[in-house]
C-alpha positions in Angstrom: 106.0 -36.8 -51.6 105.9 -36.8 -55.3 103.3 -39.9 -56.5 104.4 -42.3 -59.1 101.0 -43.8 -61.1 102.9 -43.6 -64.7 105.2 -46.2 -63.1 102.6 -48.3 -62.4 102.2 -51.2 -65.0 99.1 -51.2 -67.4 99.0 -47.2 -67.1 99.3 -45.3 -69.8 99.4 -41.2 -70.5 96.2 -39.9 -73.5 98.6 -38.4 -76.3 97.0 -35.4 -77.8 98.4 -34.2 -81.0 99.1 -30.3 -81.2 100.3 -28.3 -84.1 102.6 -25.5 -83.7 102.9 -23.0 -86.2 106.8 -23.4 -87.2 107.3 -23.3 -90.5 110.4 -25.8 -92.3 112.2 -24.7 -95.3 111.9 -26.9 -98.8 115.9 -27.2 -98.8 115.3 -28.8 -95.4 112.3 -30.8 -95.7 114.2 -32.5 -98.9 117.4 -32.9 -98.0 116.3 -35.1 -94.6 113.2 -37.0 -97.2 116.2 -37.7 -99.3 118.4 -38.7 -96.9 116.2 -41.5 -95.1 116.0 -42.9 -99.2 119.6 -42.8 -99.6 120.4 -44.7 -96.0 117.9 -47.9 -96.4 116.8 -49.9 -99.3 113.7 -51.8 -97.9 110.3 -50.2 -97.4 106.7 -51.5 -96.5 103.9 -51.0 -98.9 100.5 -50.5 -97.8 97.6 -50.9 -100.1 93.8 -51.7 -100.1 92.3 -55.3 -100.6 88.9 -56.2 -101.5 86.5 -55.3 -99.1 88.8 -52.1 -98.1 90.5 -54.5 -96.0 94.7 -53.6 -95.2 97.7 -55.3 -96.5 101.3 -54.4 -96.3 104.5 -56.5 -98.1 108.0 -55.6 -97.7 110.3 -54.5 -101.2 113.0 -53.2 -102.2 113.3 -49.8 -103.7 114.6 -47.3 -105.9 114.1 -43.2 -106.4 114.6 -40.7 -108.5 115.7 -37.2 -107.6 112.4 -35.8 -108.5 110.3 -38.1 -105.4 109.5 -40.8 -107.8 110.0 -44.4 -106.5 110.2 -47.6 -107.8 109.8 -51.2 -106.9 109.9 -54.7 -108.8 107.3 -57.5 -108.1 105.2 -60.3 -109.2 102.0 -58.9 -111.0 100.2 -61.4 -109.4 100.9 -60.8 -106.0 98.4 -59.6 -103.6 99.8 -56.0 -103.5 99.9 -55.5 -107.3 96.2 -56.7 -107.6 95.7 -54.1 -104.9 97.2 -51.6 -107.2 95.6 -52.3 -110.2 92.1 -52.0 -108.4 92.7 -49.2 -106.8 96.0 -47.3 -107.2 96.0 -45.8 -103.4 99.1 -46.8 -101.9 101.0 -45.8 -98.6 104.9 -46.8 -97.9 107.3 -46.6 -95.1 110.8 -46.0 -95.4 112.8 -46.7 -92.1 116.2 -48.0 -91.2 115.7 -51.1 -88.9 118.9 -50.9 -87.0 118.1 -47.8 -85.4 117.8 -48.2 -81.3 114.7 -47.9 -79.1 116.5 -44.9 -77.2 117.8 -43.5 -79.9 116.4 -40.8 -81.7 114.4 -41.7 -84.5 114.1 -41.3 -88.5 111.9 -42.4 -90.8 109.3 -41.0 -93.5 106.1 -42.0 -94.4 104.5 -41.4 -97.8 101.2 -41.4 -99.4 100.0 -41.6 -103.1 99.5 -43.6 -106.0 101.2 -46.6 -107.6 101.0 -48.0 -110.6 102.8 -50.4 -112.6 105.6 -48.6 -115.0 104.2 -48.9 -118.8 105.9 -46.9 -122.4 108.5 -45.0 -122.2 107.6 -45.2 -118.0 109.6 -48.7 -118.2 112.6 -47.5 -119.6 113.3 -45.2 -117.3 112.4 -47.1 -114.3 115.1 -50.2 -115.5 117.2 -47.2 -115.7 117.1 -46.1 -111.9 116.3 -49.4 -110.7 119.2 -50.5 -112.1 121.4 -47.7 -110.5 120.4 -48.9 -107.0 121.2 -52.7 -108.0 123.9 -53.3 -110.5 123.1 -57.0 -110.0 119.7 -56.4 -111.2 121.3 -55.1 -115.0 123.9 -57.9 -114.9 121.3 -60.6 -114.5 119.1 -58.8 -117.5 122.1 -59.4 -119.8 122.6 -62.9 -118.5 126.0 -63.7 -119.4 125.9 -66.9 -117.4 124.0 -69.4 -117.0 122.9 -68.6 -113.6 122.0 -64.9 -114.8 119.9 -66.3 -117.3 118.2 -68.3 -115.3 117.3 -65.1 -113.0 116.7 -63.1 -116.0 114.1 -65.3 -116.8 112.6 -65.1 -113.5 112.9 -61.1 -113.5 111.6 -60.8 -116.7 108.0 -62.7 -115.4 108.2 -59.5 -112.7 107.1 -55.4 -113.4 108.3 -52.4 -112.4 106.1 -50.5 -110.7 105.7 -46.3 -109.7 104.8 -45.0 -106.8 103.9 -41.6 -107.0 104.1 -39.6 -103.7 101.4 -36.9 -102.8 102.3 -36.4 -99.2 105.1 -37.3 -97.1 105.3 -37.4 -93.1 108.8 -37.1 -91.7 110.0 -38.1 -88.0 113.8 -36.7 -87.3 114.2 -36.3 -83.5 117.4 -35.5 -83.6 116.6 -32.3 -85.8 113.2 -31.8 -84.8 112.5 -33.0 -80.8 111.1 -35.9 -79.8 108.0 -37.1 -80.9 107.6 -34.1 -83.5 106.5 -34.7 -87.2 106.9 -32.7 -90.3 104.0 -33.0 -92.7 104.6 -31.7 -96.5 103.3 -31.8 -99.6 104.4 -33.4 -102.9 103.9 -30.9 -105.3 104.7 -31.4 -109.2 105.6 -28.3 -111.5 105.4 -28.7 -115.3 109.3 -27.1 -116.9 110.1 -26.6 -119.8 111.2 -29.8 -122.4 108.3 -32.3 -120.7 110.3 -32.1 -117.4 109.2 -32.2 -113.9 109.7 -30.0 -110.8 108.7 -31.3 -107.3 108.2 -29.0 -104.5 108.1 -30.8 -100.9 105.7 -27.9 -98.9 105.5 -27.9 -95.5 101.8 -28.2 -94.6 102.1 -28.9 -90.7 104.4 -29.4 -88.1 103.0 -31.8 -85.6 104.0 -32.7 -81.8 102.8 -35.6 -79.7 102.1 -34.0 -76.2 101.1 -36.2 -73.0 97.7 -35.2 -72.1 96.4 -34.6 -68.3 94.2 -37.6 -67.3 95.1 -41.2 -67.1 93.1 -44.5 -67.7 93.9 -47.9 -66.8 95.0 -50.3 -69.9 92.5 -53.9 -69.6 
């Protein structure tokens, strides 16, 4: 007879991480990095405190075509502090509605965020303001009530969050418990413009490993 000790509770499987050598297309990797943007507007921010200490905060978000994103808060938070410290910055970008048994999608990126200053701020209102119309009709405060929270907005920034690496889970075009890794990579054009590249650096797969141990 076939014995059960996974079933039992407080026992758990080691995961080991393997890499395979399966290479993902650009067109691919971006189209599904884009996708997760389009289908949620929340992310968590990661960034470093004093003392190299963790903290994460929740915010809305906007993106440009080109893998830049942006997100408006308080300079005095916590997070911005962070930021202005030391730029390192991580985000998650999920959709919360998704099921346990589902397959699962989500991306996490890593980089640099800064607030947006110059000619920076202009164009971050710009796609900021593509994502929430409401934010654009409060600027111009034709009301009172969009005066009032134009006066509040206007006390906020803008901030850039420049990704260098993004990790992508899609189990429903990858497997389960499989993860793309790619770089961010930005090429100089022509007329100041900007190319990004997403290239794939790893494809990664969670694997059970042989031996147990008991959890406690």
């Amino acid at each position: 007879m076939e014995s059960e000790p996974d079933r039992e509770i407080g026992r758990v499987k080691h995961t080991t991480v393997k890499r395979t050598r399966e290479r993902i297309s650009e067109r691919r990797i971006r189209t599904i990095v884009l996708r997760v943007l389009a289908e949620t507007k929340l992310c968590s921010i990661a960034t470093v405190a004093r003392g190299n200490r963790a903290h994460i905060n929740t915010a809305f978000f906007a993106y440009s075509p080109n893998l830049e994103l942006y997100f408006l808060s308080d300079p005095g938070s916590l997070h911005c502090r962070n930021l202005l410290a030391n730029p390192s910055m991580a985000m998650t970008v999920f959709n919360s509605n998704q099921r346990w048994e589902a397959p699962g999608r989500g991306i996490q990126l890593f980089g640099v965020g800064r607030q947006a200053r110059g000619h920076q701020t202009g164009v971050a209102e710009a796609i900021y303001a593509t994502r929430f119309p409401a934010f654009a009709q409060w600027m111009k405060g034709t009301t009172p009530a969009e005066r009032r929270q134009a006066a509040q907005l206007r006390s906020y920034a803008l901030f850039r969050f420049m990704p260098r690496r993004v990790k992508i889970l899609d189990e429903a075009e990858f497997g389960g418990a499989v993860f793309i890794v790619a770089a961010v990579r930005r090429h100089r054009i022509s007329g100041g413009q900007a190319r990004v590249e997403l290239a794939w650096e790893a494809t990664e797969w969670l694997v059970p490993g042989g031996s147990d141990h008991r959890v406690g």
